[in-house]
N, C-alpha and C positions, 0 to 999 in steps of 0.2 A: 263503546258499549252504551246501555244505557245505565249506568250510572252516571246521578247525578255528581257533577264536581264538587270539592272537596264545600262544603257549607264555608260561607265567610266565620271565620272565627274575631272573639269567642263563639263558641254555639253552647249554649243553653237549652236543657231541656226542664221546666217545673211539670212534676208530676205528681194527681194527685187522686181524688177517692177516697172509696170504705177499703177496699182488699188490697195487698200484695199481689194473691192467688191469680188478680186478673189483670196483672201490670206487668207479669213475670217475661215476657215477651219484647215486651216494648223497655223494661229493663236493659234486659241479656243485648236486645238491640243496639241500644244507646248507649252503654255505659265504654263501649269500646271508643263510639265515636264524639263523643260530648267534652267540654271540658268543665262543666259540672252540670251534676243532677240534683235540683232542689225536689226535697220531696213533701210534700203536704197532706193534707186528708188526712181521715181517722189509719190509712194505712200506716201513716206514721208510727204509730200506739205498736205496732209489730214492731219494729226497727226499736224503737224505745226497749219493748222487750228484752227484746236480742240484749241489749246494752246494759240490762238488769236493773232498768228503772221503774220504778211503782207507775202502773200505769190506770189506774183503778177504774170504773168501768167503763174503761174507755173501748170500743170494738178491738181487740187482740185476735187474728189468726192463729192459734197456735200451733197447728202443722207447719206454719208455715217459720217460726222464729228461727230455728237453725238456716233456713234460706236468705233469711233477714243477715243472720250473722256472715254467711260466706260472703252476701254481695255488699255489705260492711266492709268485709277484706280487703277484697277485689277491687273494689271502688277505691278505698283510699278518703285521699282528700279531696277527689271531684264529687263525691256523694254527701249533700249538705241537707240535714233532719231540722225540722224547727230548733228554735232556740227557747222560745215560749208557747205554749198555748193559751188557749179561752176556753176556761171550763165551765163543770155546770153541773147539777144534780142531774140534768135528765133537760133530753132534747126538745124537751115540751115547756123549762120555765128560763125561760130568755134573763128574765129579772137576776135569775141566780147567776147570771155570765160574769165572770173575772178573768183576768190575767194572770196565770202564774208560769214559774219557772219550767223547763221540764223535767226536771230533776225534783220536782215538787208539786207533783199532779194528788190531789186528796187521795185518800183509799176509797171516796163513796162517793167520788165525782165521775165525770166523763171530760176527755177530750172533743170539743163540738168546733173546733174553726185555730186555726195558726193564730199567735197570739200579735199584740202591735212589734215587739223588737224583730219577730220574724218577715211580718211585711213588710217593714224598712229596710232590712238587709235584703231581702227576695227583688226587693222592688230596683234596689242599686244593681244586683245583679244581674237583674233584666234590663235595665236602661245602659249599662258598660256594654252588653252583650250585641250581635253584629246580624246572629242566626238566635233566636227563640223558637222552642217546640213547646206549645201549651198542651196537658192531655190529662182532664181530672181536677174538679173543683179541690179548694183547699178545707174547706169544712160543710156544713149540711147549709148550707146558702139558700136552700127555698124557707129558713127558720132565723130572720134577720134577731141578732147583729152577728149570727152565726155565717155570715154572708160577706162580713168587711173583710175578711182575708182575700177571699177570691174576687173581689173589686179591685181591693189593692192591686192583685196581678193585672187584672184587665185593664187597668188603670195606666200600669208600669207597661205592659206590651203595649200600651196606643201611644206613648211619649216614645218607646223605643223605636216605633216604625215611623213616628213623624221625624226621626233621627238618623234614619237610612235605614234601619235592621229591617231583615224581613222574620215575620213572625207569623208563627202556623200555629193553630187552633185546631185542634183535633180532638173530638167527642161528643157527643149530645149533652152531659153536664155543661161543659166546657164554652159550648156554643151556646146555650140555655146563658148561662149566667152572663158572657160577653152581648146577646142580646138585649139582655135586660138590660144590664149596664148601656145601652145603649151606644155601644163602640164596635158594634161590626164590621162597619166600613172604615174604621180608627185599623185593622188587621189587614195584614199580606192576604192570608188564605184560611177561611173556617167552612172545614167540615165537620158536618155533624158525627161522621161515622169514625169510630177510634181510630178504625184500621188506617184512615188516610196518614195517619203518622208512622207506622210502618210503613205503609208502601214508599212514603217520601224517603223510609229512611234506606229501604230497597232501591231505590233509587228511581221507581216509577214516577215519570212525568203526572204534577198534578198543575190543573188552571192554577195560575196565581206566583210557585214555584220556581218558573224559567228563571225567575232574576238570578235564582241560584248558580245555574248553566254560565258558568264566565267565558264559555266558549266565543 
């Protein structure tokens, strides 16, 4: 058929953004077929929720926390949430950015980007990893140093593909910030449009993907 064969493992998927509400798909998708999902972006701050962490005002969906909670369940130990972030009064004063725990985000700050312990880990995880699916910046990266998370990733998927993995880039954030960072051609396959990471996982033939096909 046309499914694609089975992705080389590990397969990783980092996924990231402001919402839940619009990852809900690429979720439910992955989470059968990944052997972990790193998740970043202020979507995070919902998952934290679910988990009954002070998330102070950091963007929270909150129709959406009880979804946060089942796909918690469900996931397991393949679905891995920052371990710190970089906060801030407000996305406008860069000066105010720190590190903290997330278990200890203020009650009058915001989450604005994945903190350094989580990039380190994120970044090992992509470099062991065989198959990477990129889909959703890790914090508001056009607002630097709100931007060094998703470097980081960009950073870790070009050593992983100079390593054999093949890594797919899926989004307009996602392609946005791997341009900047100047490592487009450092990736397997970047398109700008989200869907291309569903279709791949569909199994729809994309340019770049065949390495997949071990046929």
């Amino acid at each position: 058929g046309t499914a694609i064969a089975e992705p080389k493992r590990p397969f990783v998927a980092i996924l990231g953004g402001a919402k839940v509400s619009g990852k809900i798909d690429v979720i439910e998708a992955l989470l059968p077929k990944v052997d972990g999902l790193l998740v970043g972006g202020a979507m995070a701050c919902t998952f934290f929720k679910a988990m009954g962490l002070e998330t102070g005002k950091s963007l929270v969906e909150p129709d959406r926390v009880e979804l946060a909670e089942s796909l918690l369940d469900r996931a397991g130990y393949r679905l891995t949430l920052p371990h710190d972030a970089v906060v801030s009064t407000a996305m406008d004063n860069p000066g105010g950015a720190h590190a903290t725990k997330r278990d200890d985000i203020p009650a009058d700050e915001a989450m604005f980007d994945i903190g350094p312990e989580t990039m380190k880990s994120y970044a090992r995880a992509i470099t062991s990893a065989k198959t990477i699916l990129w889909n959703g910046p890790m914090g508001v990266f056009e607002n630097p140093p709100f931007n060094e998370g998703t470097l980081a990733i960009a950073k870790a998927m070009a050593e992983a593909t100079k390593a054999g993995a093949t890594t797919i880039v899926g989004g307009g954030d996602s392609a946005a910030a791997v341009a900047e960072a100047g490592l487009e051609a450092a990736m397997s396959h970047v398109s700008t449009g989200g869907g291309a990471s569903l279709e791949f996982l569909e199994g729809k033939k994309l340019p770049g993907v065949e390495a997949l096909d071990d046929k």
